[in-house]
C-alpha positions, 0 to 999 in steps of 0.5 A: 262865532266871530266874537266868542272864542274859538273851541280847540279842535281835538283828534278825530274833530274836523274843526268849525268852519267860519264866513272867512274860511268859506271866503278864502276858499272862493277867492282860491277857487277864483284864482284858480279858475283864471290862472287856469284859464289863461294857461290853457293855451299859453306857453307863458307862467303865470305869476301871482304876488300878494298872497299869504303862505296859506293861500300859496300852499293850497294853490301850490297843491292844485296845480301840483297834482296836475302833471301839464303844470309846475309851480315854483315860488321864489322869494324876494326879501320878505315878498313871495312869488308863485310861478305857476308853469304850463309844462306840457304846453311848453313841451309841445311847443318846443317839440312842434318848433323843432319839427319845424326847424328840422323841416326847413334846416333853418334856425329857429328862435323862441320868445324871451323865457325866463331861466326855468322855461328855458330849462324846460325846452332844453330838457324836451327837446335833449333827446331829438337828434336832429336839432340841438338849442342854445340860450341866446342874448342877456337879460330879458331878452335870453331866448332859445335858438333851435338848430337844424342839425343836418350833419349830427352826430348820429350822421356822424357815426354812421359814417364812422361805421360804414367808413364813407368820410 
């Protein structure tokens, strides 16, 4: 098949399958299976370089179906890069620290993240009332800081209401 020419496919075929078809397929099923795996209990994203459009797209509808990750690629002058996060492990992450934070009253800082984990961590925890986080540091070093928030604003207004303060 390799050296005769390709028949054009018409509507209603599926079109010939080649050696290389099936071998891109295995190599995206490899990747796959190891980014999945190193994302199992990682808070961390997983970034893949090197690959073609065609490659990224059927990574990108992997994980897409997926509702614990999200992918995102970012362009670099002519380079791509896939960034595939681990979103519910994220979540659960930020909400257990900020259990914790609120626990102990004490501040708790996260790892430096990149823009869009951090995003993701201000996001889940925006509606617990008893902790508030903040983006702390430059560069590669910006990290979120959880706050204990003993006196917040829900305290606040209830004492507002029943007029103690």
């Amino acid at each position: 098949m390799s050296e005769e020419k390709r028949r054009p496919v018409r509507r209603g075929e599926t079109p010939e399958r080649t050696r290389s078809d099936e071998e891109t397929d295995r190599n995206i099923l490899g990747i796959i299976a190891e980014v999945e795996e190193k994302l199992a209990s990682s808070v961390f994203s997983e970034s893949l370089t090197d690959l073609n459009s065609f490659e990224r797209k059927l990574i990108h509808r992997h994980f897409d179906h997926k509702s614990e990750y999200e992918t995102r690629t970012y362009r670099n002058g002519e380079k791509h890069t896939l960034c595939i996060y681990p979103t519910g492990n994220i979540e659960r992450f930020a909400q257990e620290k900020a259990q914790a934070a609120m626990d102990t009253g004490e501040s708790i800082e996260l790892p430096p993240m990149g823009s869009y984990a951090r995003y993701m961590i201000h996001n889940a925890l925006k509606d617990i009332t008893g902790v508030e986080t903040r983006s702390e540091g430059e560069g590669n070093e910006r990290h979120v800081q959880i706050v204990s928030k003993s006196f917040g604003r829900g305290l606040k207004k209830i004492a507002k209401k029943i007029r103690l303060f």
